[in-house]
Gaussian input, Z-matrix of N, CA and C with variables (Angstrom, degrees):
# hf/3-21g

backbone

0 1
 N
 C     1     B1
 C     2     B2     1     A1
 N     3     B3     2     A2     1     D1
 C     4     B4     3     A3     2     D2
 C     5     B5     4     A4     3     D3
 N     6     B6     5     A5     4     D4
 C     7     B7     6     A6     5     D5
 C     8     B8     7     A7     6     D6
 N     9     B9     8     A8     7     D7
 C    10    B10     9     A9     8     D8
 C    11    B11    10    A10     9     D9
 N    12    B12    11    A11    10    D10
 C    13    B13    12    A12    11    D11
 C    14    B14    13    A13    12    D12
 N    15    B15    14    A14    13    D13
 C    16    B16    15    A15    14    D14
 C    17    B17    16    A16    15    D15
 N    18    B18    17    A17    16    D16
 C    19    B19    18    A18    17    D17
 C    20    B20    19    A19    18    D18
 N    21    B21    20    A20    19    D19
 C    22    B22    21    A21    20    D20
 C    23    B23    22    A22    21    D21
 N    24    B24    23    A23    22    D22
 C    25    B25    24    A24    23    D23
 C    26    B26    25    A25    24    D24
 N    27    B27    26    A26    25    D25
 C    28    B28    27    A27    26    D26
 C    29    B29    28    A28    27    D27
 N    30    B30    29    A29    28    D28
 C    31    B31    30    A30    29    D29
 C    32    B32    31    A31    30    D30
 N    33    B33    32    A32    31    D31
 C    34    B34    33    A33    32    D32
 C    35    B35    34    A34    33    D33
 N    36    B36    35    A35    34    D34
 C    37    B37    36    A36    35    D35
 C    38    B38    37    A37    36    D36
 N    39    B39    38    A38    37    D37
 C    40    B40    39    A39    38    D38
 C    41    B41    40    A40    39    D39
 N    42    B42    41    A41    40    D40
 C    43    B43    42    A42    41    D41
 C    44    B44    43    A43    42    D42
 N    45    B45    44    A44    43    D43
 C    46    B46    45    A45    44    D44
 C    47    B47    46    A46    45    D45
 N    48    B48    47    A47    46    D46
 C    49    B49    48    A48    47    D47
 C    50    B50    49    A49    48    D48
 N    51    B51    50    A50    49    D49
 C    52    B52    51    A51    50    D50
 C    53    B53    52    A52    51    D51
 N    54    B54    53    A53    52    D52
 C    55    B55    54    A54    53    D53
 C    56    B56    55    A55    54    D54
 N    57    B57    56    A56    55    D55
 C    58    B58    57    A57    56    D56
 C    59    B59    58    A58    57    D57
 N    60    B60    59    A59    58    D58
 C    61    B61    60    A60    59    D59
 C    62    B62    61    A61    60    D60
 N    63    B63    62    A62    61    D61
 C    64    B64    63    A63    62    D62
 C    65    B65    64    A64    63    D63
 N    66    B66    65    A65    64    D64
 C    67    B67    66    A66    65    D65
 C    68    B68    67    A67    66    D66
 N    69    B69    68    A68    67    D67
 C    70    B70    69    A69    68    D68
 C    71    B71    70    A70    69    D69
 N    72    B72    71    A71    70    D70
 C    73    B73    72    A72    71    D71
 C    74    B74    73    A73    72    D72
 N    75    B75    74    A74    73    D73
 C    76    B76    75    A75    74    D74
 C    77    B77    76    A76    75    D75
 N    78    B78    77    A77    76    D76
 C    79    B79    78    A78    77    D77
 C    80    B80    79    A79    78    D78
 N    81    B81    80    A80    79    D79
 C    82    B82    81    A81    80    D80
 C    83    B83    82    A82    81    D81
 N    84    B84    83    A83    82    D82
 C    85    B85    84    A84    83    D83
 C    86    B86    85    A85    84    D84
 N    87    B87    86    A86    85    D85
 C    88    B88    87    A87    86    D86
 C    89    B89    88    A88    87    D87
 N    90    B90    89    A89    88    D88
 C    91    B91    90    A90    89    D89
 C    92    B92    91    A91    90    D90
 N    93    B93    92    A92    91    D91
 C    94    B94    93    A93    92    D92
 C    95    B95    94    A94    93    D93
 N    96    B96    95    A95    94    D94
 C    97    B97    96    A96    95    D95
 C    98    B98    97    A97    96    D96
 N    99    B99    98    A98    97    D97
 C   100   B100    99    A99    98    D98
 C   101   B101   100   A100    99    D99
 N   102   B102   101   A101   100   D100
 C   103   B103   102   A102   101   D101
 C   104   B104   103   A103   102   D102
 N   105   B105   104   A104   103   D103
 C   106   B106   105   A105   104   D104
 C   107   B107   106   A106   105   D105
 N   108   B108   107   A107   106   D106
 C   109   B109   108   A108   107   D107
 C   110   B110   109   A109   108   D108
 N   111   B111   110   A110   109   D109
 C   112   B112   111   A111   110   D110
 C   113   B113   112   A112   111   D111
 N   114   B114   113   A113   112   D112
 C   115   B115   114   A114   113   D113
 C   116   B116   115   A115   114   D114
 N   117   B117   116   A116   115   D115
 C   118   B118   117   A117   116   D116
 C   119   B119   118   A118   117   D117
 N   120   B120   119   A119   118   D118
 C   121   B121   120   A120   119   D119
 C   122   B122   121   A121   120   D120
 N   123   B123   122   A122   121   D121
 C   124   B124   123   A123   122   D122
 C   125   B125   124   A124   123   D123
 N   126   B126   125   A125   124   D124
 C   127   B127   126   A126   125   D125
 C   128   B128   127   A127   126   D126
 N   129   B129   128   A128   127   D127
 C   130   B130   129   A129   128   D128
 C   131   B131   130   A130   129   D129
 N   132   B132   131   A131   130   D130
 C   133   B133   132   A132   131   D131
 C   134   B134   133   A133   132   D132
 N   135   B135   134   A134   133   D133
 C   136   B136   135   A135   134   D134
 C   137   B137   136   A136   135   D135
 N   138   B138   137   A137   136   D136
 C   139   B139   138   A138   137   D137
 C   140   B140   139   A139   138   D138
 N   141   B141   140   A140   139   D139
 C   142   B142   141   A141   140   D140
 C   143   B143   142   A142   141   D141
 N   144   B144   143   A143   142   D142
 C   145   B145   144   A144   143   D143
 C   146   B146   145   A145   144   D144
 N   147   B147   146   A146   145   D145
 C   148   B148   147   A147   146   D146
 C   149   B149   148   A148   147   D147
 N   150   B150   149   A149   148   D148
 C   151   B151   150   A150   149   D149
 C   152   B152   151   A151   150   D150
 N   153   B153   152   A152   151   D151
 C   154   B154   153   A153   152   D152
 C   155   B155   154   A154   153   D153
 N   156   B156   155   A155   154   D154
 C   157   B157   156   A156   155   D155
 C   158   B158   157   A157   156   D156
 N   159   B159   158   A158   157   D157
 C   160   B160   159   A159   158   D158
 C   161   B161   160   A160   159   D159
 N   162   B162   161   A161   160   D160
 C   163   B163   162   A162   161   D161
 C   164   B164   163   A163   162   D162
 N   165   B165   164   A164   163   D163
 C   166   B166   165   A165   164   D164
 C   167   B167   166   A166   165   D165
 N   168   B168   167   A167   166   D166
 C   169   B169   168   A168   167   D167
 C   170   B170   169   A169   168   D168
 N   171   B171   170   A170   169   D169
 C   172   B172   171   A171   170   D170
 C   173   B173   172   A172   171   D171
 N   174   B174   173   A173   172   D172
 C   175   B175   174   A174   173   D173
 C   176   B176   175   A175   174   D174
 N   177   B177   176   A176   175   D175
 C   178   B178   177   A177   176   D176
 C   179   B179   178   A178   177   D177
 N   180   B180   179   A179   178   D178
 C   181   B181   180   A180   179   D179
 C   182   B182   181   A181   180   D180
 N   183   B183   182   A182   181   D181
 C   184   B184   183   A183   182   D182
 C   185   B185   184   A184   183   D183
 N   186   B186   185   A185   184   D184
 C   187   B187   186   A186   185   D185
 C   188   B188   187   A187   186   D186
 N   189   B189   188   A188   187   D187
 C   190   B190   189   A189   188   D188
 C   191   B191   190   A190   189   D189
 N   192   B192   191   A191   190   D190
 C   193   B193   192   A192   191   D191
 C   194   B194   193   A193   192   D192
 N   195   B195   194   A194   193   D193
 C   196   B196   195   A195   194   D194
 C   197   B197   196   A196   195   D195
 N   198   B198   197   A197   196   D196
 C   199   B199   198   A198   197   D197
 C   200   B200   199   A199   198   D198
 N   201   B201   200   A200   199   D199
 C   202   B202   201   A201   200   D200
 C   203   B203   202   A202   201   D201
 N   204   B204   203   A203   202   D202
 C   205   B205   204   A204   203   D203
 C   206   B206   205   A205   204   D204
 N   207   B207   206   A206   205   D205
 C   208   B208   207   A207   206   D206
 C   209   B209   208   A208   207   D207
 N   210   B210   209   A209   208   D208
 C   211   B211   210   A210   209   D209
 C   212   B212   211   A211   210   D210
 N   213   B213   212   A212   211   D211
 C   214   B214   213   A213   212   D212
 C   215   B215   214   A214   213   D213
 N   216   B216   215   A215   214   D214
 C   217   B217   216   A216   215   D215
 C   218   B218   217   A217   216   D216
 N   219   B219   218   A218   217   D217
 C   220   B220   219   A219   218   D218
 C   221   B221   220   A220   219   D219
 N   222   B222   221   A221   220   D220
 C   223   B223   222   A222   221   D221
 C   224   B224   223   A223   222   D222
 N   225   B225   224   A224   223   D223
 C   226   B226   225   A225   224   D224
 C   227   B227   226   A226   225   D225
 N   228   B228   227   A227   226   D226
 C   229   B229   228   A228   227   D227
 C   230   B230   229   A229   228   D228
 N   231   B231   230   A230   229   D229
 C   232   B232   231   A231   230   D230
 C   233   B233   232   A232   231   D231

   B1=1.4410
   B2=1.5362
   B3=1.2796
   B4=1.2476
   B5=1.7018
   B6=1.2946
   B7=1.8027
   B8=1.4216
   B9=1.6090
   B10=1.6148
   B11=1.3034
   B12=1.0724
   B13=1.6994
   B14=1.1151
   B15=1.2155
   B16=1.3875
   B17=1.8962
   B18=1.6001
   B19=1.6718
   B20=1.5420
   B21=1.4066
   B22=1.4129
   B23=1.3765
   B24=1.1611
   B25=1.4817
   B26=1.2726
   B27=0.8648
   B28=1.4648
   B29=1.7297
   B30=1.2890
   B31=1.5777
   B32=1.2777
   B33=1.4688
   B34=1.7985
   B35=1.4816
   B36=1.5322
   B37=1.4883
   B38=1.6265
   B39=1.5286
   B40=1.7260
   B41=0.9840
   B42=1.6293
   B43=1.4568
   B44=1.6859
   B45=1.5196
   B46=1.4910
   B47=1.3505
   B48=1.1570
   B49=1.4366
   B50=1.5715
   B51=1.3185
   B52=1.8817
   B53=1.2866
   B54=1.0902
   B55=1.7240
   B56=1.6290
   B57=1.3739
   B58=1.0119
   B59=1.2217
   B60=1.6577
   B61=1.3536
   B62=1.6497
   B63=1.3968
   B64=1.9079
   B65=1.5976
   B66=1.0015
   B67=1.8357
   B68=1.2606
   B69=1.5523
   B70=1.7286
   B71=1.6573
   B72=1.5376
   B73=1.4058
   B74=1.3559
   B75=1.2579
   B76=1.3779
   B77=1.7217
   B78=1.8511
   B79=1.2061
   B80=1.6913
   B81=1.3504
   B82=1.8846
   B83=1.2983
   B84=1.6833
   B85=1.3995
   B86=1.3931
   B87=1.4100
   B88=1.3954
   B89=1.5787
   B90=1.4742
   B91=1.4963
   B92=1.5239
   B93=1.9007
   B94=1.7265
   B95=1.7132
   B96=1.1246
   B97=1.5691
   B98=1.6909
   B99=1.5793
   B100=2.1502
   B101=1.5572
   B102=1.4222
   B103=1.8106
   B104=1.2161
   B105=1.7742
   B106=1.5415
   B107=1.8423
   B108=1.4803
   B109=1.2434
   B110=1.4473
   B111=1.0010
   B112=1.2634
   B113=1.5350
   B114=1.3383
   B115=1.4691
   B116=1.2869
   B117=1.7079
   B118=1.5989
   B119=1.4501
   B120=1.2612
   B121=1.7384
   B122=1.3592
   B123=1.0687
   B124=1.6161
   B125=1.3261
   B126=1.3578
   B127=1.4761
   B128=1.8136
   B129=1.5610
   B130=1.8081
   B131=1.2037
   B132=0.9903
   B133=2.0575
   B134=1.6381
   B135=1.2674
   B136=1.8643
   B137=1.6336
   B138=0.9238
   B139=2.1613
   B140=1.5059
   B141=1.7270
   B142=0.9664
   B143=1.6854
   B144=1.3969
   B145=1.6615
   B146=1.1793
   B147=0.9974
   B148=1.3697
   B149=1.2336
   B150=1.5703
   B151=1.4908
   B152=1.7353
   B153=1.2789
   B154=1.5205
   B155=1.7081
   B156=1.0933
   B157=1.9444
   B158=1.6952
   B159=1.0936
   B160=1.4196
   B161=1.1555
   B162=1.4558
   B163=1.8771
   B164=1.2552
   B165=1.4508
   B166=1.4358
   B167=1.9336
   B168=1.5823
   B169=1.4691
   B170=1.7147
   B171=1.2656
   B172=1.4419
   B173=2.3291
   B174=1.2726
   B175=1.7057
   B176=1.6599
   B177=1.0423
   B178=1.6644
   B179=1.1499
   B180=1.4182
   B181=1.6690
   B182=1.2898
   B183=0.9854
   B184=1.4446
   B185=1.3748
   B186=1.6312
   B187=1.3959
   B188=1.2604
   B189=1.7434
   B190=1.4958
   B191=1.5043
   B192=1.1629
   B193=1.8943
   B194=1.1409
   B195=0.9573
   B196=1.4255
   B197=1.6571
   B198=1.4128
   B199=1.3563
   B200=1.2824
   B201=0.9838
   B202=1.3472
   B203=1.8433
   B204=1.2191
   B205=1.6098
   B206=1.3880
   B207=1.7771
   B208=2.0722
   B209=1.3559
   B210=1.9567
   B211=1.6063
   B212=1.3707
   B213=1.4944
   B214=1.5265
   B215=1.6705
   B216=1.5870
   B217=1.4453
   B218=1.3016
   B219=1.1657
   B220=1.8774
   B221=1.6491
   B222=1.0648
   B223=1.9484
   B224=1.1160
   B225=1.1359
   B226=1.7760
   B227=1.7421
   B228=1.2265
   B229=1.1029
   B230=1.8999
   B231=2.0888
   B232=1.4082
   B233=1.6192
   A1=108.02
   A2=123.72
   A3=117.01
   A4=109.25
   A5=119.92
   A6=112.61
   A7=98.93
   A8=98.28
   A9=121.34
   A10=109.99
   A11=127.87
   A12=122.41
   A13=121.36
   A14=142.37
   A15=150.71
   A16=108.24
   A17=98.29
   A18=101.48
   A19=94.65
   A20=108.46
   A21=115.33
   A22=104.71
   A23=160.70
   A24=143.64
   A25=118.91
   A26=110.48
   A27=142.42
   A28=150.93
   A29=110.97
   A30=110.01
   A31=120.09
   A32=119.23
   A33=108.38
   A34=103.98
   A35=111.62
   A36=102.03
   A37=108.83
   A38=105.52
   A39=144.46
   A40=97.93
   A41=130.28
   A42=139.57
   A43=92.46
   A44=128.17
   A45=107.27
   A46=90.35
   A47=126.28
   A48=146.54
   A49=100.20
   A50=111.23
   A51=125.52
   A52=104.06
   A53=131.07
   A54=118.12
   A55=99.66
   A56=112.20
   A57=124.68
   A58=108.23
   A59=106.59
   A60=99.08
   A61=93.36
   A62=98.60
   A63=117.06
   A64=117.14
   A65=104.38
   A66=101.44
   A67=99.21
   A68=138.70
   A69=136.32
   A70=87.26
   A71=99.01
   A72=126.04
   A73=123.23
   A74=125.31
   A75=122.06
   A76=95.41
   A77=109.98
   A78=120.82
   A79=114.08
   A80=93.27
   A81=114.38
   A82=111.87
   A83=96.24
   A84=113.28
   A85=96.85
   A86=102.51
   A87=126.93
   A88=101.26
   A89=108.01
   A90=123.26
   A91=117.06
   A92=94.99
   A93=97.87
   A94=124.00
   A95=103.23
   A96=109.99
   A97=111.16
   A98=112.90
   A99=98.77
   A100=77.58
   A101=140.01
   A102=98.52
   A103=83.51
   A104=96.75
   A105=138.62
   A106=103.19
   A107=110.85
   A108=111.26
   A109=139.78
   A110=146.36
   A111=155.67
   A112=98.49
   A113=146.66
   A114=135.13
   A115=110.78
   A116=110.39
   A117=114.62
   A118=118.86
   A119=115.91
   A120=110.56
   A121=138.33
   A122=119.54
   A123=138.40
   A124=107.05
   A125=127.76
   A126=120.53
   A127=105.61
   A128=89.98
   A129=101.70
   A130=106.60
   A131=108.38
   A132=129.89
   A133=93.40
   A134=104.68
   A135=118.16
   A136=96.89
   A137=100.59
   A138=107.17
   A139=98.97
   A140=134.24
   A141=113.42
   A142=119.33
   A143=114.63
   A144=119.13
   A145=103.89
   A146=135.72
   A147=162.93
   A148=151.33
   A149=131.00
   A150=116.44
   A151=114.60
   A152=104.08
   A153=114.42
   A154=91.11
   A155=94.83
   A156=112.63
   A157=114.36
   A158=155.00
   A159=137.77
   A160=132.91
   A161=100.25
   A162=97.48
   A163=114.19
   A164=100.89
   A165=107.60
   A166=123.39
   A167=93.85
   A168=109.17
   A169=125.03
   A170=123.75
   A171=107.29
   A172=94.32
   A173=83.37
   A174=103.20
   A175=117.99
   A176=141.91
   A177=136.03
   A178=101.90
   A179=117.10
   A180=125.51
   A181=121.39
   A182=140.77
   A183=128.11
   A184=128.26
   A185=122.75
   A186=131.53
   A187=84.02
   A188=97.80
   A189=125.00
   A190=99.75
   A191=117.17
   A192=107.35
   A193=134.99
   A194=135.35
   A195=126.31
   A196=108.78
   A197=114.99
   A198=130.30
   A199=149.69
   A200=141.04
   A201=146.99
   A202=105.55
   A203=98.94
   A204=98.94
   A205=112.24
   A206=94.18
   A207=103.45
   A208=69.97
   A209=72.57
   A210=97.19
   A211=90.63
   A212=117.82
   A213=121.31
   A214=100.68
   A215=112.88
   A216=111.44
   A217=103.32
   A218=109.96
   A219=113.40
   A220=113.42
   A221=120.23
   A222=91.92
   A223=105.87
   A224=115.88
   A225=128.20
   A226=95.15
   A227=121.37
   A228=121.14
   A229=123.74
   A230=88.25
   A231=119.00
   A232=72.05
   D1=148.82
   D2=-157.36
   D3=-112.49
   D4=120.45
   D5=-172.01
   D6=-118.25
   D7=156.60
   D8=171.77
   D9=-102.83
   D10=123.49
   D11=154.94
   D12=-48.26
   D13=118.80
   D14=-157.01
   D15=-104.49
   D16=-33.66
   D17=-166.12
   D18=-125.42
   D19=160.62
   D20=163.62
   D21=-68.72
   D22=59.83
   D23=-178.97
   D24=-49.38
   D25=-60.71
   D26=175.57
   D27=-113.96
   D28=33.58
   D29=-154.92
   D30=-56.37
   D31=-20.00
   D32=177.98
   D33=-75.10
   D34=21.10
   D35=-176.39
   D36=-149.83
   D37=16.41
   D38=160.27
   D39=66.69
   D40=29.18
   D41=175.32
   D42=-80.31
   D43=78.70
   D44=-172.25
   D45=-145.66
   D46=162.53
   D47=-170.44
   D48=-51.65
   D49=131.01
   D50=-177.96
   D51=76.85
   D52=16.38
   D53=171.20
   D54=-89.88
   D55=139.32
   D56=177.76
   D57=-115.67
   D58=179.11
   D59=-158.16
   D60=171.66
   D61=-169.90
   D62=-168.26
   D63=-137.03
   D64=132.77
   D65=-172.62
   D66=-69.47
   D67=152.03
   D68=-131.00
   D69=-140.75
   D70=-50.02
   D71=-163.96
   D72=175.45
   D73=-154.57
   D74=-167.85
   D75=-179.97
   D76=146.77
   D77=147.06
   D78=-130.14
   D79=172.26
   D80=-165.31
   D81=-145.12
   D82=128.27
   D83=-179.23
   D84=-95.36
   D85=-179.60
   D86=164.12
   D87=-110.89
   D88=113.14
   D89=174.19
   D90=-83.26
   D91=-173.08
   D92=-179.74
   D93=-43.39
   D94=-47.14
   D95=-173.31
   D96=-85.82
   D97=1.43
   D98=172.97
   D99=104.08
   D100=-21.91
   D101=-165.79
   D102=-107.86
   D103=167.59
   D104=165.24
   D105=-42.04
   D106=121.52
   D107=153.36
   D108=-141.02
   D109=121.88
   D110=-156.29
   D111=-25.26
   D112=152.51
   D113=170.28
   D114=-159.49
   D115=-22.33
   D116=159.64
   D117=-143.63
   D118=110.13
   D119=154.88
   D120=-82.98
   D121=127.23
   D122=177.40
   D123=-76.32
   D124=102.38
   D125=162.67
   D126=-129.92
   D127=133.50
   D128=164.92
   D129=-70.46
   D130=139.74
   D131=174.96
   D132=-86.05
   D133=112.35
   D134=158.08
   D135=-54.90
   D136=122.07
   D137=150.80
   D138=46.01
   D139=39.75
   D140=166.38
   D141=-54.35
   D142=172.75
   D143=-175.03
   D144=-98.02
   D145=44.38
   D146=-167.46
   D147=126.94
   D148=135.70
   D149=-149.24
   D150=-84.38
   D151=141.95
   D152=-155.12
   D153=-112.27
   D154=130.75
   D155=-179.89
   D156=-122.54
   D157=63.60
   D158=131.01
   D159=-32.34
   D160=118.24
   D161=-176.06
   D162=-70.39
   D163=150.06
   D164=-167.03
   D165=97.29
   D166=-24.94
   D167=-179.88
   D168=-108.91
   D169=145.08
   D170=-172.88
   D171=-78.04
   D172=159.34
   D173=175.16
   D174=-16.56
   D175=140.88
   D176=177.32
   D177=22.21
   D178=58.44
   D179=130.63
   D180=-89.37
   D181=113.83
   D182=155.48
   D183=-102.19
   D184=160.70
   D185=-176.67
   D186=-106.59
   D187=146.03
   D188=177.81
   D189=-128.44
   D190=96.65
   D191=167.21
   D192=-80.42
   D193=148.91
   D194=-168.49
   D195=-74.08
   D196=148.10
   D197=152.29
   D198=-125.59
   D199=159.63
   D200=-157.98
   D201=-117.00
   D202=125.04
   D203=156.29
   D204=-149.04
   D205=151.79
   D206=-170.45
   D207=-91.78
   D208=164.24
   D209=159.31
   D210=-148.08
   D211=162.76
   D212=172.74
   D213=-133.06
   D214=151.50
   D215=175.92
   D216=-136.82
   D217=144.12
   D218=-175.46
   D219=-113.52
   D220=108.18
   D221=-173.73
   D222=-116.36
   D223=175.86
   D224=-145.14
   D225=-74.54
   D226=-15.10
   D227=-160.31
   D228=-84.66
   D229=-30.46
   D230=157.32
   D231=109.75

């Protein structure tokens, strides 16, 4: 399946916005509510600009972890 990098996460490690790439694999937690949830993706970097090594991983694989962000909104209305 084919993914885009969305964020710079990481650029000394070409994890950076427009790198494309291939889903590798995947792991799953057990979340708040008891079910299975996504918690790490494995994707190979297409033609990164340099070759990317994590131990434990074959060549331009990278882990993508999941994250969380708040947001708050205030409206005129209260």
């Amino acid at each position: 399946m084919p993914v885009m990098i969305r964020n710079n996460s990481a650029t000394e490690l070409c994890i950076i916005k427009g790198q494309e790439g291939t889903v590798a694999g995947w792991q799953s937690a057990k979340g708040l509510h008891g079910k299975l949830e996504l918690d790490t993706l494995f994707v190979k970097l297409n033609n990164p600009p340099q070759l990317v090594k994590f131990d434990g991983l074959s060549e331009n694989i990278v882990p993508l972890v999941k994250s969380t962000v708040s947001t708050s909104c205030k409206l005129a209305s209260g």
